[in-house]
Backbone bond lengths (Angstrom), bond angles and torsions (degrees), N, CA, C in turn:
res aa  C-N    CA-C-N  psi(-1)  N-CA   C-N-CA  omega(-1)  CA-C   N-CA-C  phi
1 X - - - 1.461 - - 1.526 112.01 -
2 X 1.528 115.82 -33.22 0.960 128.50 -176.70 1.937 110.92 -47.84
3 X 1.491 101.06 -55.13 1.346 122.66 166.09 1.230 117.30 -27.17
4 X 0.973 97.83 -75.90 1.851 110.18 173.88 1.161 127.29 -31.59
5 X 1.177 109.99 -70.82 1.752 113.38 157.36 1.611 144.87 -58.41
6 X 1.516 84.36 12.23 1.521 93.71 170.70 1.401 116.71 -85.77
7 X 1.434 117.18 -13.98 1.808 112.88 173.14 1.366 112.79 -75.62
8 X 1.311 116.32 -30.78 1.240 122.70 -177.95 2.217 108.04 -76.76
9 X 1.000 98.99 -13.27 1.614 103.54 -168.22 1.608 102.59 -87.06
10 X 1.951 97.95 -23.31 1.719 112.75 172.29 1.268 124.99 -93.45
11 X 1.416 105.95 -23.39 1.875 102.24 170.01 1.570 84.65 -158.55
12 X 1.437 99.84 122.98 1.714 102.99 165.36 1.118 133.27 -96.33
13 X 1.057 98.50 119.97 1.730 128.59 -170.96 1.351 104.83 -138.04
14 X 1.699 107.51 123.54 1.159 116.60 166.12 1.641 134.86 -47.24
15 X 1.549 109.59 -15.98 1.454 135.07 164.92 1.262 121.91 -40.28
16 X 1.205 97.49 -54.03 1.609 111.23 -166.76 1.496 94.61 -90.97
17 X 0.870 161.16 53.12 1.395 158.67 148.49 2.106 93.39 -120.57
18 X 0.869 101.66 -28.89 2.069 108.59 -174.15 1.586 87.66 -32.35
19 X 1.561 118.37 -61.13 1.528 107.30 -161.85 1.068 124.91 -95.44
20 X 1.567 128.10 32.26 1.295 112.63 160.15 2.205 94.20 -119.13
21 X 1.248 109.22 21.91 1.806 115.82 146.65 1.349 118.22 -39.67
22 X 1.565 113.98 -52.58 1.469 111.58 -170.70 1.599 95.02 -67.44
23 X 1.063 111.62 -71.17 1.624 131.07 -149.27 1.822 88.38 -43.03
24 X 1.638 127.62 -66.26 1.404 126.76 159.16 1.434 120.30 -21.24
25 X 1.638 127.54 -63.04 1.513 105.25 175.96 1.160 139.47 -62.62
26 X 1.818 91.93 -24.93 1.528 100.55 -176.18 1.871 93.75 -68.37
27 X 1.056 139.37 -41.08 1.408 132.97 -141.26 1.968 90.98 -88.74
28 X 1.749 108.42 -24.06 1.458 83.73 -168.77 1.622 90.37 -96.98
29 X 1.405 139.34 9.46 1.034 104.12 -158.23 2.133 86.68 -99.10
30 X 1.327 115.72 -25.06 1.132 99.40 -179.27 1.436 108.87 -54.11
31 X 0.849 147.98 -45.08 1.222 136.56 -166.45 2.402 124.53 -66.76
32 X 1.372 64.80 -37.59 1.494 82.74 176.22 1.823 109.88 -76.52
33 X 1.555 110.13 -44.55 1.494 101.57 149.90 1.513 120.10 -23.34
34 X 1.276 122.39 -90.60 0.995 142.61 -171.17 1.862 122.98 -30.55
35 X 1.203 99.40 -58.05 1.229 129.79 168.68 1.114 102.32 -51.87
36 X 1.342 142.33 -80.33 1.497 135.74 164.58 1.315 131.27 -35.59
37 X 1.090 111.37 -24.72 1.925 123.99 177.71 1.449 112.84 -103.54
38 X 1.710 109.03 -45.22 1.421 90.68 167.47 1.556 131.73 -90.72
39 X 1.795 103.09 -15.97 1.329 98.13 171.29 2.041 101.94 86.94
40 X 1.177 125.98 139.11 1.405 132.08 179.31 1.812 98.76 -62.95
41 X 1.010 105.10 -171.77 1.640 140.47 -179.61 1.884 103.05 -57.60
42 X 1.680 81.60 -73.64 1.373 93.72 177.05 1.365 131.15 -68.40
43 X 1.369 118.79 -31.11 1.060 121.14 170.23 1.452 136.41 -138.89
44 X 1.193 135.39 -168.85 1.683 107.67 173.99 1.602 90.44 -153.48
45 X 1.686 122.30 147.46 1.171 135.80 145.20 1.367 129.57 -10.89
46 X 1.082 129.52 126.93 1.953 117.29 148.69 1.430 102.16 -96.34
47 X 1.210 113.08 -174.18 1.130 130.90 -169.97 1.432 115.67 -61.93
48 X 1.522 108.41 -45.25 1.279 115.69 165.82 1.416 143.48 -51.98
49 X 0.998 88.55 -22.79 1.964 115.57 -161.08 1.739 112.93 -117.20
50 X 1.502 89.57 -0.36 1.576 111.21 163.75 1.261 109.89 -93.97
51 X 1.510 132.19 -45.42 1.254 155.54 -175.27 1.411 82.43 -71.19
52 X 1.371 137.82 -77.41 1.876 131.74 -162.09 1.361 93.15 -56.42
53 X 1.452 152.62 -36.05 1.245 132.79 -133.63 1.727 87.13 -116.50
54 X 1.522 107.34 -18.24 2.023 87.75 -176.48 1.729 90.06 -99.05
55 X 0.970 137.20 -24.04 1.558 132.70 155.76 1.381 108.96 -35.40
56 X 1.665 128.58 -69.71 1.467 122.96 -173.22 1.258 120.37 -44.79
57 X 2.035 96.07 -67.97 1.456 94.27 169.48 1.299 139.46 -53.65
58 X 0.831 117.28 -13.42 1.749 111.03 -178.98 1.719 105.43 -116.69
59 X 1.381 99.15 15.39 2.009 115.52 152.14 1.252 110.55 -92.11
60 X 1.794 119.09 -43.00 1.253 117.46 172.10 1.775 112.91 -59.36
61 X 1.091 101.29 -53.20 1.657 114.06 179.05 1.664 116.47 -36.73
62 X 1.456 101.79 -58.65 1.311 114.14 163.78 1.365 128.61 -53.57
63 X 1.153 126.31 -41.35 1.363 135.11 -179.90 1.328 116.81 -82.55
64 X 1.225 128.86 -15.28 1.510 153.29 179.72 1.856 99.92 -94.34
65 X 0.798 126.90 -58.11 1.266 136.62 -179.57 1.651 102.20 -56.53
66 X 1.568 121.92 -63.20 0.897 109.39 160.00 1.305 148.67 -54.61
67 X 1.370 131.53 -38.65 1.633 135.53 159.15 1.487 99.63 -57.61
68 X 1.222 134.16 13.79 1.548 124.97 -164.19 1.706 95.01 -102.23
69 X 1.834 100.87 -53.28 1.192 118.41 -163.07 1.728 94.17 -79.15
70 X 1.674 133.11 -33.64 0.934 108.26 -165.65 1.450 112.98 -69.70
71 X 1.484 114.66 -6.78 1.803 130.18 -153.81 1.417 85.13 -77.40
72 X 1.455 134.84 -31.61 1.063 131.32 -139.09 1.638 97.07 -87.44
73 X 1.780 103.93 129.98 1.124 131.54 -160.34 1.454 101.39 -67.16
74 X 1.573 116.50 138.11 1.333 130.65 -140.42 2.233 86.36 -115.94
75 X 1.462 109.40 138.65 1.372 109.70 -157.76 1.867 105.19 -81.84
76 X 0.814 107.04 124.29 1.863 124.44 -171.01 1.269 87.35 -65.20
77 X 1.182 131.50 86.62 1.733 131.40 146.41 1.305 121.99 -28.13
78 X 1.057 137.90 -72.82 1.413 159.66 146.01 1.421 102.11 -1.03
79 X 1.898 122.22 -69.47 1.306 127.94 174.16 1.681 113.85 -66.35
80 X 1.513 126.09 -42.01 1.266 112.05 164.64 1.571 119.58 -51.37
81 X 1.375 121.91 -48.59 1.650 99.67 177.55 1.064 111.42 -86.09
82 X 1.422 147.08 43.35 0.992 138.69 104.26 1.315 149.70 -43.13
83 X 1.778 84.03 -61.35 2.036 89.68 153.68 1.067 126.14 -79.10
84 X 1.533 138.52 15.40 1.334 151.32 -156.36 1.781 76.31 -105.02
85 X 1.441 126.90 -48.50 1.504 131.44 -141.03 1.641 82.49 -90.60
86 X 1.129 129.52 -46.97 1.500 140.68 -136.75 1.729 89.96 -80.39
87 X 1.766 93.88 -52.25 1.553 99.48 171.27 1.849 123.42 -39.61
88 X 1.669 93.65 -57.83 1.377 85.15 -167.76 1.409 123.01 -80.64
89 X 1.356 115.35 -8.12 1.740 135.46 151.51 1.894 96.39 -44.56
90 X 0.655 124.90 -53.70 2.167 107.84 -166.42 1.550 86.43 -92.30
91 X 1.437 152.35 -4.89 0.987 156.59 152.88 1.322 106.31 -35.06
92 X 1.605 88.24 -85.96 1.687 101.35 -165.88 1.756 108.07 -102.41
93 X 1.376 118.82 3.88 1.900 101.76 172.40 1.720 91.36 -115.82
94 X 1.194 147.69 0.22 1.380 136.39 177.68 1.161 152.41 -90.81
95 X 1.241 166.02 16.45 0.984 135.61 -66.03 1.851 95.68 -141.10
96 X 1.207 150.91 129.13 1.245 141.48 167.94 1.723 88.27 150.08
97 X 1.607 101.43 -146.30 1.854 95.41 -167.03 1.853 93.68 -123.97
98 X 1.278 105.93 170.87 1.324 96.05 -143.95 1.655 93.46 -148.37
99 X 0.736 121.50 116.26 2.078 127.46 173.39 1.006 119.93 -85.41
100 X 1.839 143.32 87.98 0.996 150.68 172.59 1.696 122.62 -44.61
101 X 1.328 130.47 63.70 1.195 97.75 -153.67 1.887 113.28 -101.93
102 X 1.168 93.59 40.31 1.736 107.89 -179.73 1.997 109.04 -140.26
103 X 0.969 115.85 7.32 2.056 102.50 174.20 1.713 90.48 83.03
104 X 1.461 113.62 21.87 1.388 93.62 176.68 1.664 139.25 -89.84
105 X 1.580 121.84 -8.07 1.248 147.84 -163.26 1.864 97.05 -101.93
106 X 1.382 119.41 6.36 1.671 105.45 -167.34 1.886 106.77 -54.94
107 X 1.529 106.00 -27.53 1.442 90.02 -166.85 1.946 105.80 -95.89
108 X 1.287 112.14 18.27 1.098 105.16 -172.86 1.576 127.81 -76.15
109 X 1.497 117.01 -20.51 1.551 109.82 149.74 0.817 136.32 -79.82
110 X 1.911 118.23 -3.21 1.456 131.70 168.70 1.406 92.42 -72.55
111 X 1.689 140.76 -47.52 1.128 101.93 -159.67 1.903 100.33 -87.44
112 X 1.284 87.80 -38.07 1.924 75.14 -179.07 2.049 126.14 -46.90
113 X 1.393 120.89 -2.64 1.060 140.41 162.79 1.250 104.97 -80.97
114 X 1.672 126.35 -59.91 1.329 118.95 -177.09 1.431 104.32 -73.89
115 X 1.064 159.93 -50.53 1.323 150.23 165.47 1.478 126.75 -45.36
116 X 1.278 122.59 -4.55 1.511 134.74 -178.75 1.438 100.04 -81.73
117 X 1.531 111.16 139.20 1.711 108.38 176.18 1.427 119.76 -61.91
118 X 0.903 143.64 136.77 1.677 144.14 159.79 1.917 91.74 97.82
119 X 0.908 120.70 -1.57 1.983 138.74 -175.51 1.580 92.21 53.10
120 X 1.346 133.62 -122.95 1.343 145.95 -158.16 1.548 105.27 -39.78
121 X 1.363 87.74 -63.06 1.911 105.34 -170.71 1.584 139.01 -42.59
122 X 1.806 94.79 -14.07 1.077 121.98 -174.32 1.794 103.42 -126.21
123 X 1.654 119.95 -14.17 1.443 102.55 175.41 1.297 135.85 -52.84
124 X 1.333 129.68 130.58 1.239 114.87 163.99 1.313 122.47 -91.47
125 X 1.514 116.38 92.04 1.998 129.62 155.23 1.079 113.10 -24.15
126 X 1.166 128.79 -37.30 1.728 123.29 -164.88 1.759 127.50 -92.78
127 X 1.733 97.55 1.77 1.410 105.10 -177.18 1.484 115.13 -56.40
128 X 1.365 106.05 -37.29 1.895 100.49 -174.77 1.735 70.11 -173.10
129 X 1.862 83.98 -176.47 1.333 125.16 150.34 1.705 141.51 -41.60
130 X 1.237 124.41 117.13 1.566 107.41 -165.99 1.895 104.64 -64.87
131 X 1.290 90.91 -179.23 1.864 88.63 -166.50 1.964 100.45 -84.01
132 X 1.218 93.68 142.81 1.544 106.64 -178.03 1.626 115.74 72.49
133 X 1.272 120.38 1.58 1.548 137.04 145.71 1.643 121.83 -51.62
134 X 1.468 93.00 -55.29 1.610 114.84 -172.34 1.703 107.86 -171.05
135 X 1.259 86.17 168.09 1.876 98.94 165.16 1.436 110.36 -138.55
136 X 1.105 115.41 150.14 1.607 130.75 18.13 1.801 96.97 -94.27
137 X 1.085 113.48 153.68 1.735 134.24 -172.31 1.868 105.75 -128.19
138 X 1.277 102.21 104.25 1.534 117.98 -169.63 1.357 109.07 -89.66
139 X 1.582 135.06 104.47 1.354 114.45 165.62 1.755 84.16 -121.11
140 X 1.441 90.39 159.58 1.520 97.99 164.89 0.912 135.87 35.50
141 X 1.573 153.80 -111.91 1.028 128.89 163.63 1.390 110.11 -112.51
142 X 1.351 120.45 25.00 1.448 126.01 178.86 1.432 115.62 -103.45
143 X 1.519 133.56 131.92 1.617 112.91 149.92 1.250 122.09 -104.10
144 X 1.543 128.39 135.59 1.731 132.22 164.63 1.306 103.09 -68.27
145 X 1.268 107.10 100.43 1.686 101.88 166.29 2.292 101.31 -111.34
146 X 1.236 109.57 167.74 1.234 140.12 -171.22 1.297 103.65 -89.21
147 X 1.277 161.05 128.47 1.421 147.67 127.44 1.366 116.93 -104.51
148 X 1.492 112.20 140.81 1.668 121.70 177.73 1.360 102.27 -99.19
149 X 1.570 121.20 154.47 0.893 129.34 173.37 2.000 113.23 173.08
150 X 1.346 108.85 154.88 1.493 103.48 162.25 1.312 141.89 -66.64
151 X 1.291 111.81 -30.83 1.179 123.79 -153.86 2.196 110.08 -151.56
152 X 1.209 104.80 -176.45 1.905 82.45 172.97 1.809 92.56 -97.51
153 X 0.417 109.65 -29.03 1.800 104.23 169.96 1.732 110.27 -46.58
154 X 0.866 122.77 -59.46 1.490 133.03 160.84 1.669 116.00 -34.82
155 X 1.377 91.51 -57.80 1.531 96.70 -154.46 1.757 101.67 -71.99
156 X 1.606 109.31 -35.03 1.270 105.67 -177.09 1.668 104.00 -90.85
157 X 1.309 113.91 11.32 1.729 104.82 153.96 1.084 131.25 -113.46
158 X 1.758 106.74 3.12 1.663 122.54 156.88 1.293 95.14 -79.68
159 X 1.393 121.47 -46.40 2.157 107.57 -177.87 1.175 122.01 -34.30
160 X 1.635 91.95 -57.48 1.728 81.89 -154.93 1.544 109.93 -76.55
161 X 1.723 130.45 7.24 1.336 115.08 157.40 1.637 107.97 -72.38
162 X 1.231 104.79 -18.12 1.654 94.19 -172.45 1.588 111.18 -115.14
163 X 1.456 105.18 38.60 1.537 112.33 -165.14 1.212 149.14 0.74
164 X 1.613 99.53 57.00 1.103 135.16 137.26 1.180 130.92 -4.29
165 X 1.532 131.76 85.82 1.479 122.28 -162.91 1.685 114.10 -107.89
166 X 1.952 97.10 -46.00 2.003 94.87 173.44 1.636 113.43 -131.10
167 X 0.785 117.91 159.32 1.532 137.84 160.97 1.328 121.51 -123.89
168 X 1.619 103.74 123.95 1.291 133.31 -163.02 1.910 83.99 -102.70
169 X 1.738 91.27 128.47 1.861 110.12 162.29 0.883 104.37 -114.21
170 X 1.562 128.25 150.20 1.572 130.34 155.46 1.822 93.78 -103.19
171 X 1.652 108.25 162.17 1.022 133.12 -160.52 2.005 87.93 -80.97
172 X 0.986 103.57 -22.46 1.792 102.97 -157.94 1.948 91.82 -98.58
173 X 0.999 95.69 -4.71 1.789 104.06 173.35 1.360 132.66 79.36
174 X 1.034 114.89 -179.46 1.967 108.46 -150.07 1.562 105.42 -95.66
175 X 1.330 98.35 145.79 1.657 104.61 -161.55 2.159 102.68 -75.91
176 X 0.975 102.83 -10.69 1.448 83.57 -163.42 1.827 89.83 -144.68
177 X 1.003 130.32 -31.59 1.411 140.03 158.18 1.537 144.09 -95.27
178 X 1.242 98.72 66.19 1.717 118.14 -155.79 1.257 103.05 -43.07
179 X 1.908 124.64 -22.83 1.748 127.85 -155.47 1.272 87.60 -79.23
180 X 1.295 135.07 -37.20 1.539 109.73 -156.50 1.513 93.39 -102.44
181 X 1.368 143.13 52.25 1.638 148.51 137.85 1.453 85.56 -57.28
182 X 1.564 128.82 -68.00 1.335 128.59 -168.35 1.930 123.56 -31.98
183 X 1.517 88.42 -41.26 1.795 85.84 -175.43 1.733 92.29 -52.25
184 X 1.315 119.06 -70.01 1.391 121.69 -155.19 1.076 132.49 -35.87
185 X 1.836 109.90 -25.23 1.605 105.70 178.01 1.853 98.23 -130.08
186 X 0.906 108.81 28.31 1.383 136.99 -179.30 1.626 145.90 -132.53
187 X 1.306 107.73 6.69 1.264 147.85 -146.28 2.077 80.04 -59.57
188 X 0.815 120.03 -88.73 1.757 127.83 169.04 1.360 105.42 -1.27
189 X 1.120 132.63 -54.91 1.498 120.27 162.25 1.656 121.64 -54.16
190 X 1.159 128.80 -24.31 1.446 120.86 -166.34 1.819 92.81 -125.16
191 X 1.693 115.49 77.60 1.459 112.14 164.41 1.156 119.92 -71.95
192 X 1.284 131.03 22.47 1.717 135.37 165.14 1.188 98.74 -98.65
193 X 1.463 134.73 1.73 1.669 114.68 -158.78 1.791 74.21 -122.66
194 X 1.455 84.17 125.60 2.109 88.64 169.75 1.337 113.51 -94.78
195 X 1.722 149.60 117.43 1.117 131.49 -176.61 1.662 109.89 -69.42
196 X 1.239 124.52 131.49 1.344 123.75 160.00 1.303 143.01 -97.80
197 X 1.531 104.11 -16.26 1.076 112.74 178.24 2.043 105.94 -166.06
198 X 1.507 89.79 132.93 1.972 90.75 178.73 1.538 103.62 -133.90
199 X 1.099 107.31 146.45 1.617 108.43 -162.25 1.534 94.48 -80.34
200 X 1.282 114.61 -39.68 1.635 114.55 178.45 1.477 104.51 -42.61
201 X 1.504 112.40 -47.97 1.597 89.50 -178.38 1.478 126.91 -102.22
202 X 1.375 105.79 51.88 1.379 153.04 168.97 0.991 121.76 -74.55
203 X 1.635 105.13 -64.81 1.661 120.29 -179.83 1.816 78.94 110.76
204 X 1.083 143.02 18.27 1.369 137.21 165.32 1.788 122.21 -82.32
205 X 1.313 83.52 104.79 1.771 95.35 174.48 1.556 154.83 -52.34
206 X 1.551 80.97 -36.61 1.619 118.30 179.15 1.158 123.13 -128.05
207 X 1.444 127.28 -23.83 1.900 134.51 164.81 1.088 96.83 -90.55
208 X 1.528 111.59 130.96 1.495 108.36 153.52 1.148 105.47 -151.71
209 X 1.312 111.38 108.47 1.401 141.82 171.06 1.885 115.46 -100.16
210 X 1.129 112.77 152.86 1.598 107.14 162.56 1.734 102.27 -144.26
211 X 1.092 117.31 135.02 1.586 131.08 148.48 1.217 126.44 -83.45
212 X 1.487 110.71 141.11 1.468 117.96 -178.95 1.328 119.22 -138.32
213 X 1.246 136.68 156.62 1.402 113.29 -138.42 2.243 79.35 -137.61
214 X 1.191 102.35 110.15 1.224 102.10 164.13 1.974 135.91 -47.11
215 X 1.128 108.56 109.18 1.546 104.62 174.78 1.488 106.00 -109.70
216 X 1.453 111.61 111.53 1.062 134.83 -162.13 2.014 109.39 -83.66
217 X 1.591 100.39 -24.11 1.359 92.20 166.52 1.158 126.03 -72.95
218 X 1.039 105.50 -38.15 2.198 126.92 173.26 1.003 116.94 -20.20
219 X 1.925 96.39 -54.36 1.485 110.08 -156.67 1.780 110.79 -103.83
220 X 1.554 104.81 5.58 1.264 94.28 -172.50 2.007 89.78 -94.00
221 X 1.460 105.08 -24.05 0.919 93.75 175.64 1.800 153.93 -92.42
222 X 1.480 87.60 -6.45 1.414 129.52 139.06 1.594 136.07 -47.41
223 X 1.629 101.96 -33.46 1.294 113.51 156.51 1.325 143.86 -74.27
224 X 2.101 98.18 -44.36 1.740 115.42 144.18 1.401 104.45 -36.93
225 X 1.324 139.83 -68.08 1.324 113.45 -140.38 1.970 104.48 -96.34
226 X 1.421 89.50 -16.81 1.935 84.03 166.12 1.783 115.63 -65.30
């Protein structure tokens, strides 16, 4: 169960909690079985009062379940076509492999599907892996690849064996590499990182992402003189 809830511990969404529902009823209903059939210490059920008591509970159940699902956060239109736009920007101006390090590319095989001639009929399924499945994830002329590392010094000297060209930040910060939040409002410290693109100067309200496009001579030479 533990498993399960690890997508949700990486991007929260009420979604990812849906499948550990079963594993929860089964665990509360044994108990509540019991309780009704055997009745406490002090006292025990009749027939009747078994019938009132699995009626409540599973009124409470119901009513709990529901305020659960209504809580569930309603989708910002406004911010999806944003990333709908942001998407088809590394679509059509990008081209090399590319490090997501904010949840920012989710609609990017939606648009490379909608941009394909004939749309479905003509996709090709078999290019790679969908995004956050695996890496590396090939659409178009972009790849999502993964890099490990400590620090952004690291990460852009694990790149360039795996030629590594941009990294995408979101403003709300990086899902698995908290150090590089810093490039985004800090960009002046890292003159190897070229910005290429910021949604702010977009006219974007609610996404805000920026890409930066690694220059790998910059920084080797930036390193000589540190």
């Amino acid at each position: 169960m533990a498993s399960l809830a690890i997508p949700y511990a990486v991007v929260q969404e009420y979604r990812f909690l849906f499948s550990l529902f079963p594993f929860l009823i089964i665990f509360a209903t044994i108990p509540i079985q019991r309780v009704i059939k055997y009745g406490f210490r002090t006292f025990t059920f009749s027939d009747k009062q078994k019938y009132l008591a699995m009626v409540i509970v599973l009124a409470i159940v119901f009513v709990m379940g529901a305020l659960f699902v209504l809580r569930y956060e309603k989708m910002d239109r406004g911010e999806v076509k944003e990333e709908i736009e942001f998407a088809k920007f590394i679509e059509n101006n990008l081209k090399g492999k590319l490090m997501d390090a904010g949840y920012n590319v989710a609609y990017l095989p939606y648009v490379n599907l909608e941009e394909t001639p004939d749309g479905i009929k003509t996709y090709n399924i078999n290019r790679g892996k969908l995004p956050f499945q695996g890496f590396p994830y090939t659409t178009g002329n972009v790849t999502l690849t993964s890099i490990y590392g400590a620090s952004v010094e690291d990460i852009v000297s694990s790149g360039e064996k795996y030629n590594l060209k941009y990294i995408a930040i979101n403003q709300k910060g990086a899902v698995f590499f908290k150090f590089l939040d810093d490039i985004y409002d800090h960009q002046e410290k890292y003159p190897y990182l070229t910005k290429v693109y910021d949604s702010a100067e977009q006219g974007f309200k609610k996404f805000k992402v920026k890409v930066f496009e690694i220059n790998y001579d910059k920084f080797h030479k930036l390193a000589i003189i540190g």
